[in-house]
SENUSE-545117 format. One line per field, with one value per atom (N, C-alpha, C, O, CB): x, y, z; residue in three letters; residue number from 1. Coordinates in pm, whole numbers. Glycine has a CB too. Example, Ala and Ser with C-alpha at 12.3 -4.5 7.8 and 13.67 -1.06 7.14 Angstrom:
2
X <- (1319;1230;1320;1424;1131;1285;1367;1290;1341;1408) $
Y <- (-569;-450;-330;-332;-447;-225;-106;3;114;-60) $
Z <- (780;780;780;846;905;708;714;787;804;572) $
residu <- (ALA;ALA;ALA;ALA;ALA;SER;SER;SER;SER;SER) $
num <- (1;1;1;1;1;2;2;2;2;2) $
//
This chain:
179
X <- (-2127;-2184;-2071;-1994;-2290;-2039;-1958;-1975;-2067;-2000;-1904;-1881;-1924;-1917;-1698;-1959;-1976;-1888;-1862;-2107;-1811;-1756;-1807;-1925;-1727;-1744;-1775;-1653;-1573;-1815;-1641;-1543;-1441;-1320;-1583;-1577;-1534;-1536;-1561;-1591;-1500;-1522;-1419;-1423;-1624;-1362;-1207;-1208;-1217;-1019;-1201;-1221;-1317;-1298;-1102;-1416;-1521;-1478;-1573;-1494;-1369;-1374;-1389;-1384;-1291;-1404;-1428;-1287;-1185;-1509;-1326;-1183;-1199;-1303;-1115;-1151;-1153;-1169;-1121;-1064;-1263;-1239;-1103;-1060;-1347;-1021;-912;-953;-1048;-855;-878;-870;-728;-677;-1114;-723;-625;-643;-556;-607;-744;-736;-869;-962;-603;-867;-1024;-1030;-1121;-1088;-901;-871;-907;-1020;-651;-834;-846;-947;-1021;-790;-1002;-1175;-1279;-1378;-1225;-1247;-1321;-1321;-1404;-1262;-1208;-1165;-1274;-1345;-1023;-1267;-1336;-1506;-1599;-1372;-1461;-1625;-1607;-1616;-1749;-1566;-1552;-1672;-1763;-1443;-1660;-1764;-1879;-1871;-1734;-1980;-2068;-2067;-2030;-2195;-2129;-2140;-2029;-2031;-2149;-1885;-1749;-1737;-1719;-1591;-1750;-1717;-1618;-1524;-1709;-1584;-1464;-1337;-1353;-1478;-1244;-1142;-1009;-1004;-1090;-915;-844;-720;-714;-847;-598;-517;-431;-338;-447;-450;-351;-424;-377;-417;-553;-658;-588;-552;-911;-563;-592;-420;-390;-710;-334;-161;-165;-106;-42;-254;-236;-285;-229;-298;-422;-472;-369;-350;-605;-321;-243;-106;-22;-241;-75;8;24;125;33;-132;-193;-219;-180;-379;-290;-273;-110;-84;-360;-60;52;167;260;80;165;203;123;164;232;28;-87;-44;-23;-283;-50;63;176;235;122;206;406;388;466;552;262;235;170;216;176;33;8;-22;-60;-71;-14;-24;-122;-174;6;-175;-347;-436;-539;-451;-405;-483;-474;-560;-388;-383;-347;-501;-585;-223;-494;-613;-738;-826;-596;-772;-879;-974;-1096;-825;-910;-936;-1030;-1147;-812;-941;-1055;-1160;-1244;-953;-1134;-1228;-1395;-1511;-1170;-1327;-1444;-1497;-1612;-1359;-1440;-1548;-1625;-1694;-1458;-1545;-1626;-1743;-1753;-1533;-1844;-1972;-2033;-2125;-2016;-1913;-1981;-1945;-2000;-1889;-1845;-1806;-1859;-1858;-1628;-1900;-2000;-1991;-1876;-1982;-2060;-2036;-1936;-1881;-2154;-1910;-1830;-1645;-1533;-1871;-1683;-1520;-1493;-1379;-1491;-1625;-1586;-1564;-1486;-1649;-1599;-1558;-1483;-1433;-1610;-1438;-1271;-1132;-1022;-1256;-1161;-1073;-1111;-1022;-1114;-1171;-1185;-1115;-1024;-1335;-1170;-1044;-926;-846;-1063;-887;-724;-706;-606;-639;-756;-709;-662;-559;-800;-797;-773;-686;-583;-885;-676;-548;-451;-444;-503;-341;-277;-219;-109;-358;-400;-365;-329;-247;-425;-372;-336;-208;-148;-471;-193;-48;96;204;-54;60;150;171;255;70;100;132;166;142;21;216;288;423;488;272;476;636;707;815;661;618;686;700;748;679;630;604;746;858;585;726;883;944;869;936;1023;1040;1010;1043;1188;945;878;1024;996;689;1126;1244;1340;1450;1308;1317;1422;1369;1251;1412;1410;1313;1311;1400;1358;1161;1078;979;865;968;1002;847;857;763;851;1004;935;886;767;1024;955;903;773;698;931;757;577;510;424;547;515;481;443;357;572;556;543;441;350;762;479;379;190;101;435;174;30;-50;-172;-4;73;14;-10;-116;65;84;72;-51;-142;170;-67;-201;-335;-453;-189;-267;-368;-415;-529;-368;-341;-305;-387;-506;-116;-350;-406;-576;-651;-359;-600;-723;-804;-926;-753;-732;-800;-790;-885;-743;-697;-736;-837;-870;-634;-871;-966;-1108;-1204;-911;-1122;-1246;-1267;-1381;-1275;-1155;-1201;-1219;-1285;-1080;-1180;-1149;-1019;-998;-1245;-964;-820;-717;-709;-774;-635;-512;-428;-411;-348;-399;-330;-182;-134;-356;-88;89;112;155;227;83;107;98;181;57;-49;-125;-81;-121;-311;5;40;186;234;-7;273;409;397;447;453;331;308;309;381;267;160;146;294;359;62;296;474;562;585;669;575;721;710;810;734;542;507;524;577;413;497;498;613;596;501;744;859;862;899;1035;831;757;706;758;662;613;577;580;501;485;670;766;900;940;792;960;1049;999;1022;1124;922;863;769;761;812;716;648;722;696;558;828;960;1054;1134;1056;1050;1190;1063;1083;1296;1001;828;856;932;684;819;808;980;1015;750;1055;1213;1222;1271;1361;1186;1228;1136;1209;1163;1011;904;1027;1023;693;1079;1172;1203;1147;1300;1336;1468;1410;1472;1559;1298;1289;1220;1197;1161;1208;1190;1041;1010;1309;946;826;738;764;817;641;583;552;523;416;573;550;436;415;601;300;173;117;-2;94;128;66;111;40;49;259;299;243;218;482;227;144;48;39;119;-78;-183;-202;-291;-218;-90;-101;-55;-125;35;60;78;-72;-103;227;-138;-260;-358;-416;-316;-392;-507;-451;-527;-555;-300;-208;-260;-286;-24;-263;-274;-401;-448;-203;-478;-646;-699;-779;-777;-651;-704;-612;-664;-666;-509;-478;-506;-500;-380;-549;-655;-766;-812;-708;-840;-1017;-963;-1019;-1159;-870;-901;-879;-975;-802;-726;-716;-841;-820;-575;-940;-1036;-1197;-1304;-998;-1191;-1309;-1345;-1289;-1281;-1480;-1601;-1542;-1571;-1796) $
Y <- (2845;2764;2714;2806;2842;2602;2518;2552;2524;2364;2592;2622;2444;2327;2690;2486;2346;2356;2466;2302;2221;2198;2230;2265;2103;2220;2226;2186;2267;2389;2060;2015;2041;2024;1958;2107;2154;2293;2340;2097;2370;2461;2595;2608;2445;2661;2695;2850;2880;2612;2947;3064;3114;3232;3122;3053;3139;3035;2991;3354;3014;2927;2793;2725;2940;2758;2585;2529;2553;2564;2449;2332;2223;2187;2288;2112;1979;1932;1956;1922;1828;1702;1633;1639;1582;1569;1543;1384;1316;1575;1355;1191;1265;1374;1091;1113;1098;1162;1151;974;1226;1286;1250;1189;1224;1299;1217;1070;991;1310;1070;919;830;789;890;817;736;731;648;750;852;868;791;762;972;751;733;578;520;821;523;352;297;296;257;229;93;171;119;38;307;317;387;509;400;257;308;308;390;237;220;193;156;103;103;189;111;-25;-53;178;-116;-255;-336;-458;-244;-241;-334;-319;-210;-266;-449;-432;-382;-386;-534;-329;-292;-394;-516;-238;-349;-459;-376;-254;-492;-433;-421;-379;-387;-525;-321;-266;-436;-450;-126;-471;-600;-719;-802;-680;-656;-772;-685;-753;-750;-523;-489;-466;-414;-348;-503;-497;-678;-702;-483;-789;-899;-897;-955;-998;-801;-814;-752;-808;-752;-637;-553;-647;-592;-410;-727;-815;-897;-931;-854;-954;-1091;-989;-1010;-1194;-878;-765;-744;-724;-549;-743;-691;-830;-791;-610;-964;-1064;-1119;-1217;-1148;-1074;-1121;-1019;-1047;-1069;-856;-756;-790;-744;-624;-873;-902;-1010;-1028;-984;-1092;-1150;-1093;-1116;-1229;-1001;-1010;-876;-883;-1115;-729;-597;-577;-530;-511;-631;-530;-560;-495;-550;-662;-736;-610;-615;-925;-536;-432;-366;-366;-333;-318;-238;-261;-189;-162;-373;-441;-524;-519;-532;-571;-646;-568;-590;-687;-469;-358;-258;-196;-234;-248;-230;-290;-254;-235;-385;-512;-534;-576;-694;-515;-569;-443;-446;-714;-336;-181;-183;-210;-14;-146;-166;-17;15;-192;45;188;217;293;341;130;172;83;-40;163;156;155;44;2;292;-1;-121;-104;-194;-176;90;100;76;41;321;104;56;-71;-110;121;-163;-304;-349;-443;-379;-326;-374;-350;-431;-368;-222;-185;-252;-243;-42;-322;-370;-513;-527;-343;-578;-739;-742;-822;-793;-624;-643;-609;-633;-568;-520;-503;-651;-698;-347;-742;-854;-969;-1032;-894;-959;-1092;-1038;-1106;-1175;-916;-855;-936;-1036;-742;-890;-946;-1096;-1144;-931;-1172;-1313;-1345;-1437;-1383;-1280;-1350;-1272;-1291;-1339;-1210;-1148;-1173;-1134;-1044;-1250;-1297;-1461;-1538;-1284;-1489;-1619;-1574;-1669;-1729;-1467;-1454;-1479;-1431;-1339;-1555;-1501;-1387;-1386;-1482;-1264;-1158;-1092;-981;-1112;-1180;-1112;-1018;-1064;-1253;-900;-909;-948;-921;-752;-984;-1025;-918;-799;-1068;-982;-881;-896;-841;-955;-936;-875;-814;-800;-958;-776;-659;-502;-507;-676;-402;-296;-228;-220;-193;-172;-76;-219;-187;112;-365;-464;-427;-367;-680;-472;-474;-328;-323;-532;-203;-58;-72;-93;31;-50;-60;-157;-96;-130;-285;-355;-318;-350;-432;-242;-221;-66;-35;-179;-1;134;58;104;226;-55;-77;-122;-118;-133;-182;-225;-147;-166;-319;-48;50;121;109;106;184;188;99;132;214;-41;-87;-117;-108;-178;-140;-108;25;9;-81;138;257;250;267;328;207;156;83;102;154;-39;-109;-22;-18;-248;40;117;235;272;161;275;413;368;442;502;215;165;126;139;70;65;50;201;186;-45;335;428;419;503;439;365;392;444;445;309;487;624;478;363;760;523;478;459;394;579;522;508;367;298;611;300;180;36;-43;176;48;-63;-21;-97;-55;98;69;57;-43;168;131;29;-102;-152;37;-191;-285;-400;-500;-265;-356;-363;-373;-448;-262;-260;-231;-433;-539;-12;-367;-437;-600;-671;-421;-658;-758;-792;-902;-772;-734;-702;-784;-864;-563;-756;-824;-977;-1065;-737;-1006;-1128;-1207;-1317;-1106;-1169;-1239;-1192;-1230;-1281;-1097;-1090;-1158;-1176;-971;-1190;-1257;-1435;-1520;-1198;-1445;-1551;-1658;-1779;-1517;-1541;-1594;-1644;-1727;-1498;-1547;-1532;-1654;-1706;-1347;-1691;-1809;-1940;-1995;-1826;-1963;-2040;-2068;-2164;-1977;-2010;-2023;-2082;-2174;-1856;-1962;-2062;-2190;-2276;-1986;-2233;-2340;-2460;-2526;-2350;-2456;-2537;-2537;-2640;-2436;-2469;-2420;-2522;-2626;-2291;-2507;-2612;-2794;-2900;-2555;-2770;-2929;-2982;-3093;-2975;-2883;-2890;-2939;-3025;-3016;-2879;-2891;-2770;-2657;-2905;-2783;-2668;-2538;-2556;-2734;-2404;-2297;-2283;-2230;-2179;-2308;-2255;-2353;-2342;-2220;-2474;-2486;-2415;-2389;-2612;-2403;-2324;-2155;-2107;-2332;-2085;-2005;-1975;-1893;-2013;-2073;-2095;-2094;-2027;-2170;-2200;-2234;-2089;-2036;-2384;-2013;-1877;-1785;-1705;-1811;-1787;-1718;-1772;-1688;-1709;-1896;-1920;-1863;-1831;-2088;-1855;-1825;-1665;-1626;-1830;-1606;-1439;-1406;-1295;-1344;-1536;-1437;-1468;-1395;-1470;-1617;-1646;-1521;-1450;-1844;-1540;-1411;-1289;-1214;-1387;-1262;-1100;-1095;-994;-1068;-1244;-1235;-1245;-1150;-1396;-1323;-1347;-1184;-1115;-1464;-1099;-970;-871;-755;-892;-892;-788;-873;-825;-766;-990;-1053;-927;-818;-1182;-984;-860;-922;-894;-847) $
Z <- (5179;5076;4985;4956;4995;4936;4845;4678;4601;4876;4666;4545;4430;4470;4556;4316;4254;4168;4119;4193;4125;4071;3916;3904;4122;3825;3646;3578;3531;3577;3575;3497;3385;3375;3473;3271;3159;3127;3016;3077;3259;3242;3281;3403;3283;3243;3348;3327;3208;3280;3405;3413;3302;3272;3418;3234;3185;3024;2960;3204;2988;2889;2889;2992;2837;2800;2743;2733;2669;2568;2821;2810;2769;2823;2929;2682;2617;2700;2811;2546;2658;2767;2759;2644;2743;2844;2864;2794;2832;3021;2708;2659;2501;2475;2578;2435;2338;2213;2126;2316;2195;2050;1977;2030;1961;1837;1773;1706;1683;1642;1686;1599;1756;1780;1512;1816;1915;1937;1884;2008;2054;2079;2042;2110;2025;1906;1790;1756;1687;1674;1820;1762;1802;1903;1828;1643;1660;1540;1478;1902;1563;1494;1382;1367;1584;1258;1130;1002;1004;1091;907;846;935;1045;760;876;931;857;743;933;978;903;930;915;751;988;989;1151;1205;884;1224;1390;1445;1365;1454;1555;1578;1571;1573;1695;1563;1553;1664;1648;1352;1762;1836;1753;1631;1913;1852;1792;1763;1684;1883;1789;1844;1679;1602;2089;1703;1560;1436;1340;1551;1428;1302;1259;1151;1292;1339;1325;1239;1134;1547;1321;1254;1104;1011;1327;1095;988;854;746;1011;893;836;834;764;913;870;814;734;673;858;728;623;493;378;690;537;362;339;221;379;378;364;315;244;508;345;271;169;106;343;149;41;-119;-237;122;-9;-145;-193;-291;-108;-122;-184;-284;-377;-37;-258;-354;-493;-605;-302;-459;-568;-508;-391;-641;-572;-530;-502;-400;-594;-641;-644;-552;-538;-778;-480;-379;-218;-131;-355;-215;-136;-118;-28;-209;-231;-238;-271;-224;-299;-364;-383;-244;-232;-485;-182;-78;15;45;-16;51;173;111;177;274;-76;-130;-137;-120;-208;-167;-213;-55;-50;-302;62;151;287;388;232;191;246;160;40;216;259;267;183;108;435;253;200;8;-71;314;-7;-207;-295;-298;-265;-359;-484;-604;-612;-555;-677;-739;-843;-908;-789;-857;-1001;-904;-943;-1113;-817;-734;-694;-670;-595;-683;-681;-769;-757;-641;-872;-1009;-1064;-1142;-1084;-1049;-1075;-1009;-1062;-1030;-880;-777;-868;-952;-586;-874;-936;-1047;-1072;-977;-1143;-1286;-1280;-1369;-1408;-1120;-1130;-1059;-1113;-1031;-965;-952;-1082;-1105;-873;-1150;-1214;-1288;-1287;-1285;-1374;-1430;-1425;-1495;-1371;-1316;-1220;-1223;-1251;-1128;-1159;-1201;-1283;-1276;-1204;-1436;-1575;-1633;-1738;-1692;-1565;-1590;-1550;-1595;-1554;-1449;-1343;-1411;-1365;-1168;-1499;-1562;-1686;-1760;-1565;-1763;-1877;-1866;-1773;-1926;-1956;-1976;-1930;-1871;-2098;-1970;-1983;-1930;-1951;-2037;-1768;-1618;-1594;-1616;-1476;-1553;-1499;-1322;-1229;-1532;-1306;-1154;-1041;-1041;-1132;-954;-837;-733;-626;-747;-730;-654;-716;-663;-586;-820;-897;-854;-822;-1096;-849;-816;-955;-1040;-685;-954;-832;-804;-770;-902;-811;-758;-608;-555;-782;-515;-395;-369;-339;-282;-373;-367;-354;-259;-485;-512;-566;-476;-411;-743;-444;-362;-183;-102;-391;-186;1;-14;64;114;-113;-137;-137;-66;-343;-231;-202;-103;-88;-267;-11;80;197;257;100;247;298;268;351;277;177;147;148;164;56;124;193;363;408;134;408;572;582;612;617;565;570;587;683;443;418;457;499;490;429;567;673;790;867;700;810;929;958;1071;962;867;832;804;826;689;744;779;907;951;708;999;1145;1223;1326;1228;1200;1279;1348;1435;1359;1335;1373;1316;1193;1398;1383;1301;1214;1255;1474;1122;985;982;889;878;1097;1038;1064;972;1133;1214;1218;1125;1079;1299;1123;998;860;772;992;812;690;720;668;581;789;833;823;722;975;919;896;815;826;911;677;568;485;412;544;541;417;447;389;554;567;627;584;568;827;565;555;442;427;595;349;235;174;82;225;237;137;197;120;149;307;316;207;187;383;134;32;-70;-156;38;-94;-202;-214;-329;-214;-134;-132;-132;-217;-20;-1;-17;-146;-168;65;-202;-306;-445;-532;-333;-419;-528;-463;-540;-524;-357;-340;-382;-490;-114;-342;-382;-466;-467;-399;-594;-733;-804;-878;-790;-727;-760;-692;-765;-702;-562;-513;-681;-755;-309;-696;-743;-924;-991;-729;-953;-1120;-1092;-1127;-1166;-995;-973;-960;-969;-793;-941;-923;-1089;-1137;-763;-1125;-1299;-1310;-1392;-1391;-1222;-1199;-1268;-1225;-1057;-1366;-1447;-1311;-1193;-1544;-1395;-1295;-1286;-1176;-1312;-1362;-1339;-1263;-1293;-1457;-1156;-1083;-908;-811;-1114;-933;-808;-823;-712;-794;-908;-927;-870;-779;-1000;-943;-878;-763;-710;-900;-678;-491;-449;-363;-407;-500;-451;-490;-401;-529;-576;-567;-475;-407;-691;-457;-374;-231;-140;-375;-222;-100;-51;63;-153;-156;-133;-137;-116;-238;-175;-168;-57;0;-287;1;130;276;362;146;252;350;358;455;359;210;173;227;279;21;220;255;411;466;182;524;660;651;687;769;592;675;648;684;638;601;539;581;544;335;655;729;791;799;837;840;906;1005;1121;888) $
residu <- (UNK;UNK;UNK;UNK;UNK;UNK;UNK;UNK;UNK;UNK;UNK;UNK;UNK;UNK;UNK;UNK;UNK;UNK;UNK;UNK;UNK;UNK;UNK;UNK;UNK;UNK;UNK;UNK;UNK;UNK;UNK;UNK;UNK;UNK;UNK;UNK;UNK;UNK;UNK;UNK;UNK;UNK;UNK;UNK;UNK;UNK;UNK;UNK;UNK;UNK;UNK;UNK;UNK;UNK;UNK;UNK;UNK;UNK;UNK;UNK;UNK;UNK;UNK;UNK;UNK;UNK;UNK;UNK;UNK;UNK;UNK;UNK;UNK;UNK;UNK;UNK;UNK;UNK;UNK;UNK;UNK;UNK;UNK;UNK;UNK;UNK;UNK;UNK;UNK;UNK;UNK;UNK;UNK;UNK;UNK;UNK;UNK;UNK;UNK;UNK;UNK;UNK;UNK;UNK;UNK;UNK;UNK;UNK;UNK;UNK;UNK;UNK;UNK;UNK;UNK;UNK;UNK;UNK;UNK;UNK;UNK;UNK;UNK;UNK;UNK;UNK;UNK;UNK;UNK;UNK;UNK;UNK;UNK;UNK;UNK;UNK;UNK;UNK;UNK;UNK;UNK;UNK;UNK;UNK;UNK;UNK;UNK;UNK;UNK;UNK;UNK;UNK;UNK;UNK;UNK;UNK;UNK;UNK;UNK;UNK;UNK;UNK;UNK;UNK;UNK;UNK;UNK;UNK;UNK;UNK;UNK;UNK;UNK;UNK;UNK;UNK;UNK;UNK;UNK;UNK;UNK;UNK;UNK;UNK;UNK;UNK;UNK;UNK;UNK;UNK;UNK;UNK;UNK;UNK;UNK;UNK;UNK;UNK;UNK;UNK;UNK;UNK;UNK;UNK;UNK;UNK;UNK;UNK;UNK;UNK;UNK;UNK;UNK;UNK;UNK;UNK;UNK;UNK;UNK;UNK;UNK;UNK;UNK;UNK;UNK;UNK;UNK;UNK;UNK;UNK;UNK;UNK;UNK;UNK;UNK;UNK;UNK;UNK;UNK;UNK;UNK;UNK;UNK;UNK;UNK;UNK;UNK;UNK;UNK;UNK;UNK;UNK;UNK;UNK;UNK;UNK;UNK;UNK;UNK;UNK;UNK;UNK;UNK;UNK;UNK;UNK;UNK;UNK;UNK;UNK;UNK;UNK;UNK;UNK;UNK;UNK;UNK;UNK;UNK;UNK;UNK;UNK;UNK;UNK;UNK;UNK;UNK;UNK;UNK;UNK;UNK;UNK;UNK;UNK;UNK;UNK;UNK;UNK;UNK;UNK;UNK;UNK;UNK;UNK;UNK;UNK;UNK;UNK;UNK;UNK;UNK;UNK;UNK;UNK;UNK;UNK;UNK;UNK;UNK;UNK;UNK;UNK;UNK;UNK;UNK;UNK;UNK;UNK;UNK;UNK;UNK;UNK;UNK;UNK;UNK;UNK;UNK;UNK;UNK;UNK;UNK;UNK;UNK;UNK;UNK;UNK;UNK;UNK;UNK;UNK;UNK;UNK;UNK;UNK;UNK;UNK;UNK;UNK;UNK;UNK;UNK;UNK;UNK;UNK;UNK;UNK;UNK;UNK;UNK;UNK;UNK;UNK;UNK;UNK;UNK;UNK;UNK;UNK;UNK;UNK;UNK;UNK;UNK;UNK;UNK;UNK;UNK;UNK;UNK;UNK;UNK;UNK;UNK;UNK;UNK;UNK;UNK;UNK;UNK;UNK;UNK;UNK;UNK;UNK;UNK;UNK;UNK;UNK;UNK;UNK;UNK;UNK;UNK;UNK;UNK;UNK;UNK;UNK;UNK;UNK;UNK;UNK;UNK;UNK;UNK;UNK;UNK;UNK;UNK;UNK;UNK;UNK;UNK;UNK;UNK;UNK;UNK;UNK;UNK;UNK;UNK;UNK;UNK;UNK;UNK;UNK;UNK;UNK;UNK;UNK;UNK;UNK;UNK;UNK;UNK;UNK;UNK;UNK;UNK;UNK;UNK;UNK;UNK;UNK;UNK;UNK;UNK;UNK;UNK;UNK;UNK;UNK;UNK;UNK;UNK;UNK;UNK;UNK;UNK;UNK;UNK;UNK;UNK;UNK;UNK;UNK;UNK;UNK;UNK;UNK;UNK;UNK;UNK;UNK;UNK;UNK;UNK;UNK;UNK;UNK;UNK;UNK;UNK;UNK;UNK;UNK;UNK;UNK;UNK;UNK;UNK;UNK;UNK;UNK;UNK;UNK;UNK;UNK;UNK;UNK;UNK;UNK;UNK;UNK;UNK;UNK;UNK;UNK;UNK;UNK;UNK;UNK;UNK;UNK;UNK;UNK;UNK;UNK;UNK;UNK;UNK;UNK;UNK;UNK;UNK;UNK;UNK;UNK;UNK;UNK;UNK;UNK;UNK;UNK;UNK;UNK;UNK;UNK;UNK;UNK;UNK;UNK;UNK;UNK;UNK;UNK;UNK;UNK;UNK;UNK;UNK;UNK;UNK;UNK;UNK;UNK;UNK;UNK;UNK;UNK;UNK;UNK;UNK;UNK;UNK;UNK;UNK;UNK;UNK;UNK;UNK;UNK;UNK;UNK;UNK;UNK;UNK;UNK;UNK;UNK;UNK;UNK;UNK;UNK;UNK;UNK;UNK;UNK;UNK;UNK;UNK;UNK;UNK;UNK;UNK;UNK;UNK;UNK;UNK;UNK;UNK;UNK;UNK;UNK;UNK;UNK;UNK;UNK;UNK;UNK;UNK;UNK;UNK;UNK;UNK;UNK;UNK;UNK;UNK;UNK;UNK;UNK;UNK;UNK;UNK;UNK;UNK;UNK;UNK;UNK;UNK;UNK;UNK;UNK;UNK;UNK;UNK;UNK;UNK;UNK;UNK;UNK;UNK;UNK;UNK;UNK;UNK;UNK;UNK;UNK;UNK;UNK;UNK;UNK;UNK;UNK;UNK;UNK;UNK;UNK;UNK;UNK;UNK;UNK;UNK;UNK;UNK;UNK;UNK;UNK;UNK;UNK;UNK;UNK;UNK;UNK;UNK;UNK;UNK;UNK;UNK;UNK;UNK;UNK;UNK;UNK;UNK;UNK;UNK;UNK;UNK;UNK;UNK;UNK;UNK;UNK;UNK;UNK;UNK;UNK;UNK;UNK;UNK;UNK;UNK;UNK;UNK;UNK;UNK;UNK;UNK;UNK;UNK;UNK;UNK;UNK;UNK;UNK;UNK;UNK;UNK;UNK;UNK;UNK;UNK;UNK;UNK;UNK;UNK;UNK;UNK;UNK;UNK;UNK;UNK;UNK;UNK;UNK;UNK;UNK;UNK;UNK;UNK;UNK;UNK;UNK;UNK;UNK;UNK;UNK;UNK;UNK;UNK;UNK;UNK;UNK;UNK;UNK;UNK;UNK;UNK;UNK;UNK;UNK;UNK;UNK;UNK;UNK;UNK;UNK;UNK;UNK;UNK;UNK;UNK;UNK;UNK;UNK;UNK;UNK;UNK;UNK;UNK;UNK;UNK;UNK;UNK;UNK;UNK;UNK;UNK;UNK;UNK;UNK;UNK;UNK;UNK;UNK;UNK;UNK;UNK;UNK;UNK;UNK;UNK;UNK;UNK;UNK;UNK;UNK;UNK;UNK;UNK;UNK;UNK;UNK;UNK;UNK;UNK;UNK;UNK;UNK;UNK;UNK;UNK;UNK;UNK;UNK;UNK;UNK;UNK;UNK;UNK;UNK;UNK;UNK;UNK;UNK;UNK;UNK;UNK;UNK;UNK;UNK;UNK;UNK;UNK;UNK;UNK;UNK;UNK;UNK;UNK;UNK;UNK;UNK;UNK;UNK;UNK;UNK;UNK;UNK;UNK;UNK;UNK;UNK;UNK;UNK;UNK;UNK;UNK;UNK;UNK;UNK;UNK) $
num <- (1;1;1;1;1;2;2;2;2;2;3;3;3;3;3;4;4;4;4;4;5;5;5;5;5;6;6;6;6;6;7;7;7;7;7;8;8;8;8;8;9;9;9;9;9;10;10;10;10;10;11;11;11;11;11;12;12;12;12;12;13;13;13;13;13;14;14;14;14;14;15;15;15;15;15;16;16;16;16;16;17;17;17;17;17;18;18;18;18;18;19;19;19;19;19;20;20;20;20;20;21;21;21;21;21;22;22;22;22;22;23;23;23;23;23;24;24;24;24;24;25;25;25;25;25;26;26;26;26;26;27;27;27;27;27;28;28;28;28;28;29;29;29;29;29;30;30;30;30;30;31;31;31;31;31;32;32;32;32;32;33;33;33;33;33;34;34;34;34;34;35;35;35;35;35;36;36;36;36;36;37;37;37;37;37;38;38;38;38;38;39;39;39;39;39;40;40;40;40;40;41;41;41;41;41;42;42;42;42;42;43;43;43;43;43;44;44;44;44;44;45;45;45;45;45;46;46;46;46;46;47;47;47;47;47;48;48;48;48;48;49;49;49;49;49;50;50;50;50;50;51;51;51;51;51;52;52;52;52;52;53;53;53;53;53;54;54;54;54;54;55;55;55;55;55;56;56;56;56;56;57;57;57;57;57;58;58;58;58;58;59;59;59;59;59;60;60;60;60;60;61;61;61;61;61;62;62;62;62;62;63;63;63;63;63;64;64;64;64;64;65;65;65;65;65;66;66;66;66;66;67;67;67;67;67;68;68;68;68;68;69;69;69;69;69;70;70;70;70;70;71;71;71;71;71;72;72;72;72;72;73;73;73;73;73;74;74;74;74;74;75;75;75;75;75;76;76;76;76;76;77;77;77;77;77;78;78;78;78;78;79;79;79;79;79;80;80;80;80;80;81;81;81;81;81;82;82;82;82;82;83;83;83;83;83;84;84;84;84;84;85;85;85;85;85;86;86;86;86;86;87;87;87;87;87;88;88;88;88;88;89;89;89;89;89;90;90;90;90;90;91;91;91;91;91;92;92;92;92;92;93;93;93;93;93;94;94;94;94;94;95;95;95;95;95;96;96;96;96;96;97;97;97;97;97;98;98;98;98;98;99;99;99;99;99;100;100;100;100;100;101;101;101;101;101;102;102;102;102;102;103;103;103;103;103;104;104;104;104;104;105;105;105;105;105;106;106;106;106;106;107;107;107;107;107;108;108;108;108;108;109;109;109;109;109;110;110;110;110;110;111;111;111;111;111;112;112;112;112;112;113;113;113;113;113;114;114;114;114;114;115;115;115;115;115;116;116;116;116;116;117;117;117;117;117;118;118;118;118;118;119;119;119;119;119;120;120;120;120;120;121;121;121;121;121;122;122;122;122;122;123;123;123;123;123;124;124;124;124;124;125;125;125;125;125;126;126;126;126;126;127;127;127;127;127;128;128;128;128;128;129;129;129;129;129;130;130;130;130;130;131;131;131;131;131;132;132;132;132;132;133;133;133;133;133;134;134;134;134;134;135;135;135;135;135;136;136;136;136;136;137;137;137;137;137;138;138;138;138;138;139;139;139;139;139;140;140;140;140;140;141;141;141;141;141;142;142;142;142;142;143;143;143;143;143;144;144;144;144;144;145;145;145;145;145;146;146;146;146;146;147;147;147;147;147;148;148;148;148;148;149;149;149;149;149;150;150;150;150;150;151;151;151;151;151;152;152;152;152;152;153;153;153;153;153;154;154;154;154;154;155;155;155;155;155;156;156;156;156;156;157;157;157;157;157;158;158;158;158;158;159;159;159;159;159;160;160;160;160;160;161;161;161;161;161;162;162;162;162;162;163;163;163;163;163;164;164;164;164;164;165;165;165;165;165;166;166;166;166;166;167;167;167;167;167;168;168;168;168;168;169;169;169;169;169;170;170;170;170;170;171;171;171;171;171;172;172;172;172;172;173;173;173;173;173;174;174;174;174;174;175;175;175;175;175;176;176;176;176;176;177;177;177;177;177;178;178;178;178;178;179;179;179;179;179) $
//
């Protein structure tokens, strides 16, 4: 008589099923309400948060706030007033420059975190998408910062290049944080 096989089963103990771990296992099934997104979708997305932070930080974290399904109205509303903050702060005089440090630092730290948490709302493991985040990050810190210098030198007022750098960082916040 043939012995039957038992897969998961090996001298009297329990053996794992053989696959990658629980993060993996698991991709794609994060929030509810947020579809899965590919490793290849959430590295692009984690890039657009991550040049959107170099622009404007708070947007790091506000962004995957405001469109997680699961946090509460007292955390959406906390993420909107650190934006507009921000906005109206970023048009003072007394701004200080986001390429002197600690801006880019502080800068590549929120986005990373924000990366992080785009990845933890999809179910996917977190080092990549906030590397990412980071690395993108001085992207539009630098970028946003040569921007605003290129628009000086032509002796053109700074608060409408401003502005185009904000509509710049909220539209790459809302595509990386789309359902």
């Amino acid at each position: 008589m043939a012995r039957r096989h038992r897969p998961h089963v090996h001298h009297g103990r329990h053996r794992p099923a053989a696959g990658p771990g629980p993060v993996a296992a698991h991709a794609g099934a994060g929030a509810p309400g947020l579809p899965p997104v590919s490793l290849l979708g959430l590295g692009l997305r984690s890039a657009l948060l991550g040049v959107a932070a170099g622009s404007r930080a708070s947007l790091a974290l506000a962004a995957p706030t405001l469109r997680d399904p699961a946090r509460g109205a007292v955390a959406r509303t906390v993420a909107r007033l650190g934006v507009v903050g921000e906005l109206v702060g970023d048009k003072l005089p007394s701004a200080p420059s986001r390429v002197v440090p600690p801006g880019p630092q502080s800068r590549a730290l929120a986005a990373a975190l924000g990366g992080a948490a785009l990845a933890r709302q999809r179910g996917r493991a977190v080092w990549l998408p906030a590397a990412t985040a980071a690395a993108f990050s001085l992207v539009g810190t630098v970028g946003g910062a040569a921007w605003r210098g290129w628009v000086a030198q032509r002796g053109a007022p700074d608060w409408p290049a401003a502005l185009a750098e904000d509509a710049t960082a909220l539209t790459l916040a809302a595509l990386a944080t789309r359902p």
